[in-house]
N, C-alpha and C positions, 0 to 999 in steps of 0.2 A: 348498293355499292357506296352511294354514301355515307348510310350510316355506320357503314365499315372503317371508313376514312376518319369518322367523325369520333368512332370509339378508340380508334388506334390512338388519335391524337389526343384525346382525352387519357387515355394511359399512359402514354409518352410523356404528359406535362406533369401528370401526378408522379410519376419516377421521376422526373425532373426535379421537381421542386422537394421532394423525400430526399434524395442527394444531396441537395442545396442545402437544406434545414442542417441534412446529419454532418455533413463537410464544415458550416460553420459554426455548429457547438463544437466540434472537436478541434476547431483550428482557434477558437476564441478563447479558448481556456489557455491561462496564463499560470504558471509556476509564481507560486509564491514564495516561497523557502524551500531549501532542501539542507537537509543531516546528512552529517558523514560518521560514523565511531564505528570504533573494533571491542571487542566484546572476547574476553575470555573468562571460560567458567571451568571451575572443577567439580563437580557434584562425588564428592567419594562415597556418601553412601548409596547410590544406585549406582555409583562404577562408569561415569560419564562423564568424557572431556566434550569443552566445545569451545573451537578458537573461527570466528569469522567477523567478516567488514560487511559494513552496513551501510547502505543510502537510502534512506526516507525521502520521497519527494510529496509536498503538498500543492494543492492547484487551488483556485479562486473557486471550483465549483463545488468545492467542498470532499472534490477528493483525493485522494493520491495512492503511493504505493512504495512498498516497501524490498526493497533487493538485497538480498543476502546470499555472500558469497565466503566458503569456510570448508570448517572438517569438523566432522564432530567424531568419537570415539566410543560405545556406548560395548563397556565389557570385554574390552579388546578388540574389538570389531572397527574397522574403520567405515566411514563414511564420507562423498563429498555435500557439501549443503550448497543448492545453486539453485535458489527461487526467487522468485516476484511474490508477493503479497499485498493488494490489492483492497484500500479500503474507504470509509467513507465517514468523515466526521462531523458532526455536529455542535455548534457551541449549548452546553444547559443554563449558561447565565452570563450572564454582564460583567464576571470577574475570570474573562480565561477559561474558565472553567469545558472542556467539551468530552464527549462522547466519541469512540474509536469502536468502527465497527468492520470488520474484518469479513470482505465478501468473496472473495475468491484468491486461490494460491495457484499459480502456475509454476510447476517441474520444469525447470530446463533439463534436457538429455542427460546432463552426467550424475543430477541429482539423486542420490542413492540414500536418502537418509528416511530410515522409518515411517508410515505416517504418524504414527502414535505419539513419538518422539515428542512434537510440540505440543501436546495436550490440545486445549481449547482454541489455540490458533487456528488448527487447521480444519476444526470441527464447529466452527462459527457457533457457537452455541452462549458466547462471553460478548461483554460489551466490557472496553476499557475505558478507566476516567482518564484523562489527561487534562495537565495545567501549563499552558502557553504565557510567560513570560515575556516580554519584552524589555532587553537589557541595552540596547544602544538602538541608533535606529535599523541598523542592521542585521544585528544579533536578537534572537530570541532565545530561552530557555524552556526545555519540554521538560517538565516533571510529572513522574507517574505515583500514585501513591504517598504523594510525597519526597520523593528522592529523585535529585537531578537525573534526568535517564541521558538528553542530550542535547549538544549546544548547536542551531541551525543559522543560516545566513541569506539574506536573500539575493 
């Protein structure tokens, strides 16, 4: 009977403290910047509009994610685009410079947009470079490729 007592409570403390641990990595993570920009594209020769607003959020543990809310149009066809994208990034060097890697997309309900649609996005198969600027103390500059992609705040 004891050692009945002894093992319950010995499992009880191990949930306990699993709890604890996961309760404050997930409440310790701080936002660091988040992006806001709208995005319209016209691709005429494969026949594809795409008009949506965008919120990038970054956190201190090096991750964040990305919300995109829109309509895209591919051949006549409508579509709504209403997902999360969920990613994790890396600095490669001492100059800004980091790695974006793109680990899960979650559909919300009215999301109706192809998977194909985003190529490499949603097939995690791509690592993106990105360059984090820092333009006042509370602006930053994300540029991808080379080219301002968007302006964040913290």
């Amino acid at each position: 009977m004891k050692k009945n007592i002894l093992l319950i409570a010995i499992i009880i403390l191990t949930l306990a403290i699993f709890i604890y641990i996961h309760e404050k990595k997930t409440k310790d993570r701080e936002l660091l910047f988040s992006c806001d920009y709208s995005i319209q594209l016209h691709l005429k020769s494969v026949k594809t509009s795409i008009f949506q607003q965008v919120n990038v959020f970054f956190y201190d543990d090096n991750s964040g994610f990305q919300s995109a809310f829109g309509k895209m149009e591919i051949e006549g066809e409508k579509h709504t685009i209403d997902n999360d994208n969920f990613f994790i990034y890396n600095e490669t060097d001492k100059n800004g410079t980091y790695t974006v890697e793109y680990n899960k997309t979650v559909k919300k309900f009215n999301d109706n947009t192809p998977d194909n649609s985003w190529g490499d996005l949603r097939n995690r198969t791509s690592v993106y470079y990105m360059t984090f600027h820092k333009l006042d103390d509370d602006v930053f500059l994300i540029r991808g490729r080379g080219f301002p992609m968007f302006l964040c705040t913290q």
